[in-house]
N, C-alpha and C positions, 0 to 999 in steps of 0.2 A: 504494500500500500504506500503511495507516495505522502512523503511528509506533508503534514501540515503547514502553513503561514505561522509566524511566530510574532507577537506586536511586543515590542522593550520600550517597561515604563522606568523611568526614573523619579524616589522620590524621595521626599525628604520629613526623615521622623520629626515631627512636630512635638512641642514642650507635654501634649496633652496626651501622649505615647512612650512618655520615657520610664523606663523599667516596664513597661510591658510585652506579655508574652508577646513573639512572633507572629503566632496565627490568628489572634484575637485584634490584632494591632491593624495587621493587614487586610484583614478582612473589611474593617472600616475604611480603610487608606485606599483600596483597590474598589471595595464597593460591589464585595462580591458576600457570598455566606462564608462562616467559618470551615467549612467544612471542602469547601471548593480552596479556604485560602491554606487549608493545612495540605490539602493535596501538593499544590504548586511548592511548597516547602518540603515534601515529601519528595519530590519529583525533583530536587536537586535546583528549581528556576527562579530561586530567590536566594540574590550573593547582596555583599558589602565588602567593596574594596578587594574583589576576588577572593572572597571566602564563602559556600555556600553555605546559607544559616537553615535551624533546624524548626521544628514545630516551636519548639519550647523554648527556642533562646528568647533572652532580654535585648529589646532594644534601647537604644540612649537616643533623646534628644539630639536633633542635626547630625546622625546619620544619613547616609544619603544610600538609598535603597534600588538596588536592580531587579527590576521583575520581567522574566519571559511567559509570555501569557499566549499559550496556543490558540490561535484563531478557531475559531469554532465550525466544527463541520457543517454544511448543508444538510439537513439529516434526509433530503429526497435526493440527493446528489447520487448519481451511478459513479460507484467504485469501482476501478475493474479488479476483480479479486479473484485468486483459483482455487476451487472448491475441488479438491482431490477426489472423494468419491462421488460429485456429482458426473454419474455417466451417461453417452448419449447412446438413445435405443434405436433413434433411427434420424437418421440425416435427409433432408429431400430438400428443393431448388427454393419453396415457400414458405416451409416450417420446418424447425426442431422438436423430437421429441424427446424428451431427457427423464433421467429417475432419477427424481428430487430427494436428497436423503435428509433427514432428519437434522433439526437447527439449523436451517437455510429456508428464508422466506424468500417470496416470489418476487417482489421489489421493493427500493428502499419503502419508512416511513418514520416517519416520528414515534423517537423513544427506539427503533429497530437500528442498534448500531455491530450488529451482526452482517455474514456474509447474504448475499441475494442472487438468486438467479440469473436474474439479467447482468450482475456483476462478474459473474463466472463467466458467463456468454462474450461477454467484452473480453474478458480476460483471456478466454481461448481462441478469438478470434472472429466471432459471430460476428456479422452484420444483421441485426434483428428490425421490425419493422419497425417506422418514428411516428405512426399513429399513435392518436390517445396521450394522454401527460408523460412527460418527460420519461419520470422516474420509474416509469412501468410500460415504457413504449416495448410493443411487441409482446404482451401480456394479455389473452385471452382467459385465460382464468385461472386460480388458485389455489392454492395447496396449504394449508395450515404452515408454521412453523416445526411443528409438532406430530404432523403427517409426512409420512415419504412416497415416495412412487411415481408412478405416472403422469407426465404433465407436458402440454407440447407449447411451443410459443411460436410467433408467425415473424415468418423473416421480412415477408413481400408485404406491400399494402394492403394486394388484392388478396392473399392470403389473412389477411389480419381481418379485415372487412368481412370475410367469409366464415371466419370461425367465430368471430363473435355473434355474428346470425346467426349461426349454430346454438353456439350454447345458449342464445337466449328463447330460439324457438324451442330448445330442448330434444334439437334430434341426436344428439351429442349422447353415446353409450358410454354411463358413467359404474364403471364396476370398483368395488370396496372389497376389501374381506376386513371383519371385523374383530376380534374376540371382545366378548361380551361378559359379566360377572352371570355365572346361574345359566337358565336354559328358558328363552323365550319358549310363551304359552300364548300364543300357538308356534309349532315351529317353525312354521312361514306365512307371512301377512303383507300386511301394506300398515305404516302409521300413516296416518293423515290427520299433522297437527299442527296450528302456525306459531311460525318462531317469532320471537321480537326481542327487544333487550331485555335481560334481567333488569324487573325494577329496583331490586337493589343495589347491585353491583354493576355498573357501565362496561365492565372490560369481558361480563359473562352471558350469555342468551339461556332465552327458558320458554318453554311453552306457553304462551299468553293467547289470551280471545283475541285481544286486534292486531295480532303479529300476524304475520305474511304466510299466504299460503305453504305449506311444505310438507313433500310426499315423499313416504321413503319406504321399498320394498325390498324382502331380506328373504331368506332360506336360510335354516340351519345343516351345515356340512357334517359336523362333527361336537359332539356333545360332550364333557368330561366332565359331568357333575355337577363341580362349582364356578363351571365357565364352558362356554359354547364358542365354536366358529362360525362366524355367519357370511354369505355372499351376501352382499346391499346395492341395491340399483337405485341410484338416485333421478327421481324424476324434477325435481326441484333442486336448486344447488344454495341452500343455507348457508352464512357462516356456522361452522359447528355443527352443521345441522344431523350426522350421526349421533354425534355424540350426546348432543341435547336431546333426540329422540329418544335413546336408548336411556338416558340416563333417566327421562321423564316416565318409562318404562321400569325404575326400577333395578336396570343391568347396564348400567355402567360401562364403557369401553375400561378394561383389566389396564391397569397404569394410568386411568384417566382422573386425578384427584382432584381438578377443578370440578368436576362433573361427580363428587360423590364418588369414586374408586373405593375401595378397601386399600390401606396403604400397605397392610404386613403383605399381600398376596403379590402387589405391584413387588412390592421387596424380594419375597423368594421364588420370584420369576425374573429377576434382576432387569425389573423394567424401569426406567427413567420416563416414560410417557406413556401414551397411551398406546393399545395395542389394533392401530388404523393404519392400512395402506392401500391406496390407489393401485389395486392389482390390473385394471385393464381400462383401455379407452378406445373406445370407434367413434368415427366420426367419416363425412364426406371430405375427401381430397378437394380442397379451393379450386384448384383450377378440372382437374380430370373429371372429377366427378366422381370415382375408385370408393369406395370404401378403405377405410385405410384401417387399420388392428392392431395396438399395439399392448406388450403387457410386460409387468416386471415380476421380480423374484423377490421374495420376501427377503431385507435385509438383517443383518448377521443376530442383532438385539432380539428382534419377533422371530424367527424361527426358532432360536435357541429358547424363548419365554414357550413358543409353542409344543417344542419335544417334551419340555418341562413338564408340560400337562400332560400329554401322551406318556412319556412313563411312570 
């Protein structure tokens, strides 16, 4: 990642800061929080007279203070960044399809100072398409943070153009596999329930009356008692929206503990998230017309959480 802009303040300790601590000093002086001013003290970017000073020193009256203050990232800004096992599952002239793994969102945003998709794409060399906002050009749809797998982005206009018709007319075949806490009753159904914000929580969604349509159909593969496989076809594409079904059902996706998970079973399945991935996508070829098919292989975390239950 190419450094940041660095802005050098000089200043001067005033009578009203002498014998005071470093960080509580500067924090005033710079006009930032304490907690941002002990950083930049921790981070070596506060000297006097070419000495770096620490959280806790004392300063004196008419010192004169050097402070390097890293310019602050754009947080929609495309990084080009390389995401090692982001792989591509299939290459064509209009789109990428790639298997998104886990801890790599789809494109920048606020508060998301983690790697991105579209930053790897850059990074490897992609020319992706420049429709739609900057920070997500070439972004047809989305993959959780927290979800891995299948996901394709549009290189051409006309391909961008096209797939987002897609997914929003819903011809777009969206296949899950899921594990589940327990064994849905019935083993295969349809929820049909609308999603909207948690009125509590802003960063969580829940089943609510005037939340937005949302259909979600599932079969169970394989059963193990205290946790089920499911295939999930999504006819709607929610945020969250498995997970807030299933959880609203009761069965939890197994490592999902924003969503009510059990934690000990997330533990001795050495899950760190939830146990959701984007096993298959079809959709229409932009330009040919083709059906196009594409799927992944469960990454190394879920397959090992899933033998786990198997023996």
């Amino acid at each position: 990642m190419a450094d940041r802009a660095v802005e050098t303040r000089q200043l001067e300790v005033t009578e009203e800061f002498d014998g005071a601590r470093a960080d509580a000093a500067l924090a005033k002086l710079l006009g930032v929080s304490r907690s941002v001013a002990a950083g930049l003290l921790e981070a070596g970017q506060i000297s006097n007279a070419g000495k770096v000073l620490g959280k806790s020193s004392r300063l004196d009256a008419g010192m004169l203070i050097r402070a390097e203050i890293p310019a602050q990232r754009d947080p929609l800004a495309v990084i080009p960044e390389p995401v090692e096992n982001l792989h591509i599952l299939l290459d064509d002239e209009a789109f990428v399809v790639i298997d998104k793994p886990v801890g790599v969102a789809a494109h920048p945003s606020p508060g998301w100072v983690g790697p991105t998709v579209v930053g790897a794409l850059a990074a490897a060399g992609y020319r992706i398409a420049t429709s739609g906002a900057a920070e997500r050009a070439g972004i047809v749809h989305r993959l959780d943070v927290g979800t891995s797998g299948v996901m394709v982005v549009a290189k051409t206009e006309q391909a961008y153009t096209a797939l987002k018709r897609a997914f929003k007319e819903r011809t777009v075949e969206k296949i899950y596999h899921a594990v589940v806490q327990g064994m849905p009753d019935p083993l295969q159904g349809t929820i049909d329930a609308p999603i909207g914000r948690h009125p509590g929580h802003d960063w969580r969604f829940a089943v609510i009356e005037d939340g937005r349509p949302s259909i979600t159909h599932y079969e169970t593969l394989e059963a193990f008692g205290r946790a089920s496989l499911l295939e999930v076809h999504l006819q709607t594409g929610r945020t969250h929206q498995i997970r807030v079904h299933f959880s609203a059902l009761n069965h939890p996706c197994v490592g999902d503990l924003t969503y009510g998970a059990d934690p000990r079973l997330a533990a001795e399945l050495g899950l760190t998230r939830q146990w959701l991935h984007a096993k298959q996508l079809g959709f229409e070829h932009p330009v040919s017309g083709a059906w196009v098919e594409v799927s992944s292989e469960y990454p190394e975390d879920l397959d090992y959480a899933l033998h786990a239950l198997r023996g």
